[in-house]
C-alpha positions in Angstrom: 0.0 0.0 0.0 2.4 2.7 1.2 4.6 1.2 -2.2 1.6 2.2 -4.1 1.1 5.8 -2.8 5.1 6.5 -3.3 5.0 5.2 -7.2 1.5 7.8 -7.7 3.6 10.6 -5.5 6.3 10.2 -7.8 4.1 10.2 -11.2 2.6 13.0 -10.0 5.9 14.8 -8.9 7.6 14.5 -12.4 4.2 15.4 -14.5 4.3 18.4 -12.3 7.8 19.2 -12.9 7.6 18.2 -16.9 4.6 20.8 -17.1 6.9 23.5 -15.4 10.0 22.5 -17.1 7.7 22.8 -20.6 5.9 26.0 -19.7 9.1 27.6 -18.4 10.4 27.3 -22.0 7.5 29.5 -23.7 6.4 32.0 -20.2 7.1 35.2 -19.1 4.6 37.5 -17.4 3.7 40.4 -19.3 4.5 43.4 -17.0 1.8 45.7 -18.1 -1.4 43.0 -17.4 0.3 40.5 -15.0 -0.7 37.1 -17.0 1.4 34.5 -18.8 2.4 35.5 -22.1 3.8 32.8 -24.4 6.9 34.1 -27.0 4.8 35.3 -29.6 3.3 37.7 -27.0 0.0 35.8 -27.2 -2.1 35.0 -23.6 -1.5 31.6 -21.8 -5.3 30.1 -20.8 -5.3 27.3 -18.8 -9.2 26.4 -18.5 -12.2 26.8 -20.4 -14.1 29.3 -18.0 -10.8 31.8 -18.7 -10.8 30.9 -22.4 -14.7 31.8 -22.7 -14.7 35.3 -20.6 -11.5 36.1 -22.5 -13.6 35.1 -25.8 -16.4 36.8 -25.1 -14.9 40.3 -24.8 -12.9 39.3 -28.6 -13.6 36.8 -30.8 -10.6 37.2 -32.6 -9.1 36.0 -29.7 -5.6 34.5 -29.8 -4.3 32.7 -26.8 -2.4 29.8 -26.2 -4.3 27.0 -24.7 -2.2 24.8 -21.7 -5.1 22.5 -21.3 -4.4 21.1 -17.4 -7.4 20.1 -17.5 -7.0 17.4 -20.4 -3.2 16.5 -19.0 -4.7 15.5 -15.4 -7.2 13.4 -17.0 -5.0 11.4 -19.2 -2.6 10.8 -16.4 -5.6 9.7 -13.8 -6.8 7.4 -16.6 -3.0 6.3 -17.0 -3.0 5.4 -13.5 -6.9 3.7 -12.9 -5.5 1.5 -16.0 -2.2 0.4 -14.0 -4.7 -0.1 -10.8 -6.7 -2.2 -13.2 -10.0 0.2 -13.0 -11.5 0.0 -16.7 -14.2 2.1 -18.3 -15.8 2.1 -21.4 -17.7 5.0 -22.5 -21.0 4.7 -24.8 -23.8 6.7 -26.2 -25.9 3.9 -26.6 -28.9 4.3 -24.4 -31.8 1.4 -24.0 -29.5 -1.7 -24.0 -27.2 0.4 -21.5 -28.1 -2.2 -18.7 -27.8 -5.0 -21.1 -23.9 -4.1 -22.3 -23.1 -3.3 -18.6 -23.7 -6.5 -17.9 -21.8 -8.4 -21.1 -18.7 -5.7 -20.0 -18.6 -6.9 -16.1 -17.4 -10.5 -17.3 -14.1 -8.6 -18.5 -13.6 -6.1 -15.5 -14.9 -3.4 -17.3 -17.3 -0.7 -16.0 -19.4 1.0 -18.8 -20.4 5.2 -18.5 -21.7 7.5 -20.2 -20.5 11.7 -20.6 -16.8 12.8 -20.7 -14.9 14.5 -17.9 -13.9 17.9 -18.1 -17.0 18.7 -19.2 -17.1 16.9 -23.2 -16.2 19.4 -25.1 -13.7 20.5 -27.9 -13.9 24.5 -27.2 -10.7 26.6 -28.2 -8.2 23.5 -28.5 -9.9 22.1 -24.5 -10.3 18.7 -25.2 -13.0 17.2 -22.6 -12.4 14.0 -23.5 -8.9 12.9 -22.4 -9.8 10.4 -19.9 -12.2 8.9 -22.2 -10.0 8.5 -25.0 -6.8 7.5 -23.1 -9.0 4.6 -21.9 -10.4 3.8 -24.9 -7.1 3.5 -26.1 -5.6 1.1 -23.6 -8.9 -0.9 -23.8 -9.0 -1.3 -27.2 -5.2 -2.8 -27.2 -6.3 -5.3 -25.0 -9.0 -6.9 -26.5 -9.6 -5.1 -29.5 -12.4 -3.1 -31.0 -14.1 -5.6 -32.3 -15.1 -7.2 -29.1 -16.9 -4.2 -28.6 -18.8 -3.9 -31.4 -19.9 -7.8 -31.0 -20.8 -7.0 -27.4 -23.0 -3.9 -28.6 -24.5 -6.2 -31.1 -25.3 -8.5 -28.8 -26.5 -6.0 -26.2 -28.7 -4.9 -28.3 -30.8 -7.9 -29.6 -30.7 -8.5 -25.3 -32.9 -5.9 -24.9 -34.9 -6.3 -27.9 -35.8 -10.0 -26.9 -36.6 -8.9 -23.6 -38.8 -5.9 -24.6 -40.5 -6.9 -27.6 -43.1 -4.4 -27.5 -40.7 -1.3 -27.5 -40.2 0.4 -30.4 -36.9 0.6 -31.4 -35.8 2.9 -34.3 -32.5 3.0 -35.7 -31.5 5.0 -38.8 -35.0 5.3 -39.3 -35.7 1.3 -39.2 -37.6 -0.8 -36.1 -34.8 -2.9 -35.7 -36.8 -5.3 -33.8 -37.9 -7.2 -37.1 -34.3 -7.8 -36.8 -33.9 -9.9 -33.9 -37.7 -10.8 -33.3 -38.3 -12.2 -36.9 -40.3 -11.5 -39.7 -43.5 -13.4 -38.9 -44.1 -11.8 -35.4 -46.2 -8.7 -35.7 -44.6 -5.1 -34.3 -46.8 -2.9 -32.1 
């Protein structure tokens, strides 16, 4: 356990000190306004809520974006992955519970969303836990897998809720799983 804590207190200590030892490189604090100017004299932003009040005022704004945000997130995801913590992030909605369930026979817990909020504003990327996960997961078992277990998900739910309607691409795909000679209601 404490083993544990010192290998994450080190990670953490030398992402820390790569960030300064990076931003060092391209600061200096502009003397007139007080905030980190890069070495073409353009603003540092470090978050969204600075880049959006800074937009607001000029939309030709020009900044340099030092997304911390995205860099924490890929390193906690980094880490949950060496702990062995999985999680696969979906969009798909009424077989949710039935995919969860096909994913908990490989260790891996399914979500939905993005951290850091799940967006792509002014070069903020709100999905760096997601996709450094995604990443890792996929090179251990493959995309594929994935795509089976959605398929399979899917005609779960189907099967076990005949009488929903369920449109995709503008087709009930239940005629798909339930058979052509049942009737649809």
């Amino acid at each position: 356990m404490k083993k544990n804590i010192k290998i994450i207190l080190a990670i953490f200590l030398i992402l820390i000190i790569g960030v300064f030892a990076y931003t060092e490189k391209i600061i200096c604090t502009s003397k007139s306004t007080g905030k980190a100017i890069d070495e073409n004299g353009n603003q540092i932003v470090y978050n969204k809520d600075e880049y959006v009040k800074l937009w607001l005022k000029n939309k030709n704004l020009k900044v340099t974006v030092i997304d911390t945000c995205c860099i924490s997130q890929t390193e906690k995801a980094k880490i949950d992955i060496r702990n062995g913590k999985f999680l696969y992030y979906t969009s798909v909605n009424k077989e949710f519970c039935e995919l969860e369930k096909l994913l908990k026979k490989y260790n891996i817990k399914l979500k939905k969303g993005a951290d850091c909020g799940g967006s792509r504003l002014g070069g903020f990327n709100g999905f760096c836990y997601q996709e450094e996960m995604s990443k890792k997961i996929f090179e251990k078992y493959g995309s594929k897998l994935f795509d089976s277990l959605e398929e399979v998900a899917q005609k779960n739910y189907v099967l076990k809720n005949p009488t929903i309607e369920y449109i995709e691409d503008g087709i009930d795909i239940r005629a798909k799983y339930l058979g052509k000679n049942q009737k649809l209601r």
